[in-house]
N, C-alpha and C positions, 0 to 999 in steps of 0.2 A: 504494500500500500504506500501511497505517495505520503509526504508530507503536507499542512496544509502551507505552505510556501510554494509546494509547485501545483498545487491544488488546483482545477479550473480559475480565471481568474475574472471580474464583470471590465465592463470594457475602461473601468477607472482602477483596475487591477486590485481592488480593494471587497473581500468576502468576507463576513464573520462566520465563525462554525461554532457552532454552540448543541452541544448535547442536551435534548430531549428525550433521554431516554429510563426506560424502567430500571435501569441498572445503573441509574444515576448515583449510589454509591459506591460506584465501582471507576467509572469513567476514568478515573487517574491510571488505572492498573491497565485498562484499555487504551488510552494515550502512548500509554508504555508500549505497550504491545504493539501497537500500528507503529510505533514511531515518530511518533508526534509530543512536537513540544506541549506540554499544560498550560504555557505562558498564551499561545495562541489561541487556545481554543476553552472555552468556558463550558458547567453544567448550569444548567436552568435547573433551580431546584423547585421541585413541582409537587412534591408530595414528602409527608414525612415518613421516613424508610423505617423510624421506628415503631410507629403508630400505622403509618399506610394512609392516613390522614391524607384526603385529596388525590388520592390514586383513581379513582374512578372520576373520568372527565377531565382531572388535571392537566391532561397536556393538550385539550380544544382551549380551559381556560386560558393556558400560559401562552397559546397563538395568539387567540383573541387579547390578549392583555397586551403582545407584541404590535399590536395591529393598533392598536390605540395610543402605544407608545410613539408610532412611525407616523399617524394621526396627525401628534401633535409637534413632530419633528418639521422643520422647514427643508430639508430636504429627506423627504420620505423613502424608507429603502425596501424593497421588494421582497419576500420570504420566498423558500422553499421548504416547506413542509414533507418527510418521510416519516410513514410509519404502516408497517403490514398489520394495524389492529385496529387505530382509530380514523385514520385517513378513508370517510366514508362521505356518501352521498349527502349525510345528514351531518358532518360534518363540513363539508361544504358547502349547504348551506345555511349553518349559521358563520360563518367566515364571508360567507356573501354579506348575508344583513350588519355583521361588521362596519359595513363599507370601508375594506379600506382603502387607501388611499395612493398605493404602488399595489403590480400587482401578486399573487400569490397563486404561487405551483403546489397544489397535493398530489404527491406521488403514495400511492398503496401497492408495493412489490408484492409479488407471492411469498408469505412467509417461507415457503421451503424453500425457494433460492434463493430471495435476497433482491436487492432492486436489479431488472435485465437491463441487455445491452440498450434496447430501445429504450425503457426508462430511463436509465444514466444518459442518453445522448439528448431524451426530453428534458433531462434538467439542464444539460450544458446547452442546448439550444437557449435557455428561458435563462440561464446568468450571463448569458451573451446578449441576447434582448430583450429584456423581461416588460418591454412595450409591445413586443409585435404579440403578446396572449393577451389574451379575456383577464377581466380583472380577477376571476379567481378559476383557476386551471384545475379539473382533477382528472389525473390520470389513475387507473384501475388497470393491471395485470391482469388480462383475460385468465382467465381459469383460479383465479382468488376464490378459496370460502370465503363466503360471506357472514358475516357475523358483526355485531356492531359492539363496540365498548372493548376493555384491556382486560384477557384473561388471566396474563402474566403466566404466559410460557416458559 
């Protein structure tokens, strides 16, 4: 895996990576493993790991909470959204009524392989010009179960 230094870059060379994920306390150990600096790359902490406090729903809230962040930024920056569990139909549309204000890629890979080459090439497409999409994108891996909410696989 690349570092995020040579990471796609948007056409002002400037991407944040921030972890939204369930294994949000683990992320450092993951850093490690990919290869990647922890200076560069932040966790969104979205739920309490001890309690579980805010795990169901927490990571449409922490979009939505992004999305109103970028609202009220004067130069508003566009998301990309991954997740094979919450990234659903119903979550896009409340990201819709959001409105936000740049726009926003949901990509949902097939849990069993992980985002494909077409997804990855839809998200380098959409941080190269995240004007030429709809103000909110979702992409769905054909052959996805469907199921809505975080079972924590």
């Amino acid at each position: 895996m690349r570092s995020p230094r040579t990471w796609p870059r948007s056409r002002d060379g400037v991407i944040e990576l921030v972890w939204l994920s369930t294994w949000q306390p683990y992320t450092a150990a993951l850093n490690a493993t990919l290869g990647w600096d922890g200076r560069d790359v932040r966790t969104a902490q979205w739920y309490d790991p001890v309690t579980y406090t805010g795990l169901r729903g927490g990571k449409l809230r922490t979009v939505v909470r992004r999305i109103a962040i970028e609202g009220a930024s004067t130069t508003p920056l566009p998301i990309v959204w991954i997740d094979d569990e919450e990234c659903t139909e119903r979550a896009g549309r409340v990201i819709e009524s959001a409105d936000p204000p740049a726009p926003v890629c949901i990509v949902r890979p097939d849990s069993r392989i992980g985002v494909s080459r077409r997804q990855w090439r839809l998200v380098r497409a959409f941080i190269d010009d995240p004007t030429a999409f709809a103000p909110v994108t979702l992409d769905v891996e054909p052959g996805v179960a469907e199921r809505e909410g975080h079972l924590g696989l």
